[in-house]
C-alpha positions as CSV (number, residue, x, y, z in Angstrom):
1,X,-20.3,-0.7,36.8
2,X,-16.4,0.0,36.8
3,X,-15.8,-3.5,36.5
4,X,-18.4,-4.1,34.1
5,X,-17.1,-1.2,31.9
6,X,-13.2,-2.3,31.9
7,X,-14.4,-5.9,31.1
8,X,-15.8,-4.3,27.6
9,X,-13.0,-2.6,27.3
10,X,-10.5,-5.6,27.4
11,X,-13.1,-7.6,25.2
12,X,-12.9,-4.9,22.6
13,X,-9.2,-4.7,23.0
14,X,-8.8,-8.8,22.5
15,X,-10.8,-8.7,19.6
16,X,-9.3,-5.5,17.7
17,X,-5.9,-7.3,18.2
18,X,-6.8,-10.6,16.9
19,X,-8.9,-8.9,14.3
20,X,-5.2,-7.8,12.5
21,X,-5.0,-11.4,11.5
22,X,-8.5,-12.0,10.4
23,X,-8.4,-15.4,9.2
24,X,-11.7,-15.2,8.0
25,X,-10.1,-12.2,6.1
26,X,-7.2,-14.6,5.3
27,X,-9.4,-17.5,3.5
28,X,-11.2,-14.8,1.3
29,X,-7.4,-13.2,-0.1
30,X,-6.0,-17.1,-0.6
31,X,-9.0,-18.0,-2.9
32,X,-8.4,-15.2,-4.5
33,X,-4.9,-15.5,-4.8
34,X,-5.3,-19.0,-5.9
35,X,-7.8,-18.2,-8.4
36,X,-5.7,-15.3,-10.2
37,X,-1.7,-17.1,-9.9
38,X,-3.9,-19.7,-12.5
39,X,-3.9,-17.9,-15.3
40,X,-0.9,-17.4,-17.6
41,X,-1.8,-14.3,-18.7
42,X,-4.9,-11.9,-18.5
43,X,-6.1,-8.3,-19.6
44,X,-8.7,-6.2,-17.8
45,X,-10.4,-2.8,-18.7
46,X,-9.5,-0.7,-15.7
47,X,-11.6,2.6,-14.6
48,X,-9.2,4.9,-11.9
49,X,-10.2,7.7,-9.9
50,X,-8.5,9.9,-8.0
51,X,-10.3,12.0,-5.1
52,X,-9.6,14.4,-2.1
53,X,-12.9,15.6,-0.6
54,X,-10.9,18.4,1.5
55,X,-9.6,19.8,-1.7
56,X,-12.3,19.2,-3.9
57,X,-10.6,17.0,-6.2
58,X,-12.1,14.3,-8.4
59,X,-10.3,12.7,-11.6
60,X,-11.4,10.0,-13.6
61,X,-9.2,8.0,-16.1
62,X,-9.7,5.0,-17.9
63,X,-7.1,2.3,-19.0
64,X,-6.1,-1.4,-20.0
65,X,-3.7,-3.8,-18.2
66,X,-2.1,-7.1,-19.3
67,X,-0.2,-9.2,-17.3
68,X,1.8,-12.3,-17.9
69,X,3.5,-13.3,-15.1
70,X,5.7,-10.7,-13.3
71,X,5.3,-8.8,-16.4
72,X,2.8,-5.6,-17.3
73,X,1.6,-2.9,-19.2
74,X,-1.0,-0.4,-18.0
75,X,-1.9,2.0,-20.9
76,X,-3.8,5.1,-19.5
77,X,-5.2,8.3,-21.2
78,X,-2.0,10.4,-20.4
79,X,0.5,7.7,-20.1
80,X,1.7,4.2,-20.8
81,X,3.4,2.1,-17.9
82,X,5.4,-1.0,-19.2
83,X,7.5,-3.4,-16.8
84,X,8.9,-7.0,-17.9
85,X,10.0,-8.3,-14.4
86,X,13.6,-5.8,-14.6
87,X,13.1,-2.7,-16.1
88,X,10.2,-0.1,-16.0
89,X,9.7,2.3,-18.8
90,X,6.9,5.1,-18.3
91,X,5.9,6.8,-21.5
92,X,4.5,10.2,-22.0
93,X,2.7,10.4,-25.2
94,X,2.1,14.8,-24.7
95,X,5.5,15.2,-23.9
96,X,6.9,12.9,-26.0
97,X,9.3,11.1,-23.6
98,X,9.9,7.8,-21.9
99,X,11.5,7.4,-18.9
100,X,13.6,4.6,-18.3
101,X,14.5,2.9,-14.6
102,X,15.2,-0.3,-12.7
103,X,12.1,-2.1,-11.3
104,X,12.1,-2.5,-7.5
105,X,10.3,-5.3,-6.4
106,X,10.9,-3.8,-3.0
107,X,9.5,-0.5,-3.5
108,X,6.4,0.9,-1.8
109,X,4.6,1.5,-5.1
110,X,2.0,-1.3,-5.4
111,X,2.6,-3.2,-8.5
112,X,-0.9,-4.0,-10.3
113,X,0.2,-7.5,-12.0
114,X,0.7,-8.3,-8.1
115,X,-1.9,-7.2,-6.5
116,X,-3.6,-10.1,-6.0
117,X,-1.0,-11.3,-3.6
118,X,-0.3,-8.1,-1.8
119,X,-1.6,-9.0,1.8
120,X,1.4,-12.1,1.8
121,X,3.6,-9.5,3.0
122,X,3.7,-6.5,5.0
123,X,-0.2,-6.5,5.4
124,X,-2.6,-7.1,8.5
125,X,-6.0,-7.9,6.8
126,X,-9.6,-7.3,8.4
127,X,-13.0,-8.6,6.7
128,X,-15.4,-5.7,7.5
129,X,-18.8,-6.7,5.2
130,X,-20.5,-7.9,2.4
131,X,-21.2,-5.2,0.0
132,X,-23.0,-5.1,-3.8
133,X,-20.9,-3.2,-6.4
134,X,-21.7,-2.7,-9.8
135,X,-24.3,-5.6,-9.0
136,X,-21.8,-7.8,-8.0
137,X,-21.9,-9.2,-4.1
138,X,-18.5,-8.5,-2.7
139,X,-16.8,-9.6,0.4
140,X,-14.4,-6.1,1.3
141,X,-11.2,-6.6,3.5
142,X,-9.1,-4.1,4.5
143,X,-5.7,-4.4,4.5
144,X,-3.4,-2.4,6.8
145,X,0.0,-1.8,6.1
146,X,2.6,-2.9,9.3
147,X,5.2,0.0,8.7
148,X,3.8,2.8,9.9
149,X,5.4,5.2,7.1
150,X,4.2,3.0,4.3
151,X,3.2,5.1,1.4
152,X,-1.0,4.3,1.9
153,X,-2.2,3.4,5.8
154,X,-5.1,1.2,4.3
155,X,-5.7,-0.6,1.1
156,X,-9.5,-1.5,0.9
157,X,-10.1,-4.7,-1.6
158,X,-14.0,-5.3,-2.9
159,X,-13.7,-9.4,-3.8
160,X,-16.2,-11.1,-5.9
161,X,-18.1,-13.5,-2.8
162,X,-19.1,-15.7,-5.1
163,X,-15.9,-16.4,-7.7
164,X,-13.3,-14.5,-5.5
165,X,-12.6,-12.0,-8.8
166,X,-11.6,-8.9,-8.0
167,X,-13.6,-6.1,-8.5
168,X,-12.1,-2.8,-7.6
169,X,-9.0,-1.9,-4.6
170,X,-8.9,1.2,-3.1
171,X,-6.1,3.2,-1.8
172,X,-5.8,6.1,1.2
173,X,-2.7,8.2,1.6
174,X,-2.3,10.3,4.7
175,X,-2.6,13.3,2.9
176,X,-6.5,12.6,2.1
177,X,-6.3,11.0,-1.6
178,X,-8.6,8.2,-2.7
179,X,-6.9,5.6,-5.4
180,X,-9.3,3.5,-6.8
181,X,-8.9,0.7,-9.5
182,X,-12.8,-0.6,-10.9
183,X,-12.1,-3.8,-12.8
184,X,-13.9,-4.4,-16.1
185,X,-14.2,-7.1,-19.1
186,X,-11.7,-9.4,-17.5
187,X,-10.0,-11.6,-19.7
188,X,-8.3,-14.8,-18.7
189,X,-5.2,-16.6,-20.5
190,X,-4.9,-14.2,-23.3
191,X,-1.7,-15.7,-25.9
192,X,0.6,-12.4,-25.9
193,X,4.2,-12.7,-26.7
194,X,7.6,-10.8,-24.1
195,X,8.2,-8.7,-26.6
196,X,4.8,-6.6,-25.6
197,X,6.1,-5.9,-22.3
198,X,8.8,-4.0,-23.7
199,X,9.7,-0.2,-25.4
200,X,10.9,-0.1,-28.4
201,X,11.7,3.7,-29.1
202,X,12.1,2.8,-32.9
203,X,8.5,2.5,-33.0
204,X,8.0,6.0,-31.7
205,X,10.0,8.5,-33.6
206,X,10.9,11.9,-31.9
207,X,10.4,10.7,-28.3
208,X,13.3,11.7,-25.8
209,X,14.5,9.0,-24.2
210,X,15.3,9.6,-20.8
211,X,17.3,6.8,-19.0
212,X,17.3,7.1,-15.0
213,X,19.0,3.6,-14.1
């Protein structure tokens, strides 16, 4: 029974550890990958939600994002977030202010026009099921990040089985917070010129301008 019981236990062990890897997991996130590096350019209606069940905390914004290569902007009910590949400005509309700072492509925060190729690095990725959302059949993976202070310990990814779109990520921090990003009216390939994906403070009068670089 002993020897039974430690045999199970390896088993389990042998497969948690080659589950890191998943490469069932692994050919899900390429198609998907492939499918979204495609397009030129796309916008997306965006539904986010922040919740902590410990503290009883449940927000609800909603939002629109365009991307065009390395470049986005993600406009939100209390703020605007605009980065062209270099420089990140983050405009507050009630406080009339934008703040101004380097982009770090480095950086822990995860960057929504690159999402889509977020488990290529830093990431062990797990499929777990196939779940329906929104009437949508999705294929969910988990994605686990390898440093063990990383910002969020798991990233959870709801991909389209049939088309490999995605349809919502969400994200855990360790201090109980729930991130999650519903995708909506996705539109590929939309004709948008650089300049968008800059601030122009002429075009706000009265904001402060606050430059952190």
């Amino acid at each position: 029974m002993k020897k039974l019981f430690v045999t199970l236990l390896l088993a389990l062990f042998v497969k948690a550890s080659f589950a890191q890897y998943d490469p069932k997991a692994l050919e899900i996130l390429e198609a998907m990958s492939k499918r979204y590096k495609a397009y030129t350019s796309f916008e997306a209606n965006i539904t986010s939600s922040m919740t902590n069940e410990t503290e009883g905390i449940k927000e609800e914004f909603k939002g629109k994002i365009t991307v065009k290569g390395d470049k986005f902007r993600l406009a939100m009910d209390d703020q605007e977030i605009i980065n062209n590949g270099t420089t990140v400005w983050t405009y507050l509309p009630a406080a009339k202010e934008v703040n101004i700072d380097n982009y770090d492509p480095d950086a822990d925060e995860i960057n929504p026009s690159k999402i889509y190729e977020l488990y290529k690095k830093g990431f062990k990725y797990l499929y777990l099921e196939d779940q329906t959302e929104n009437g949508v059949l999705c294929e969910v993976i988990d994605l686990v990040p390898e440093k063990k202070d990383a910002q969020y310990f798991k990233i959870k990814m709801n991909i389209g089985k049939k088309d490999k779109s995605i349809q919502s990520w969400t994200m855990f921090d360790k201090g109980g917070n729930k991130y999650k990003y519903t995708i909506s009216k996705f539109t590929p390939n939309v004709a948008i010129a650089d300049a968008f994906f800059t601030f122009d403070p002429k075009k706000y009068p009265g904001v402060e301008v606050i430059d952190l670089r």
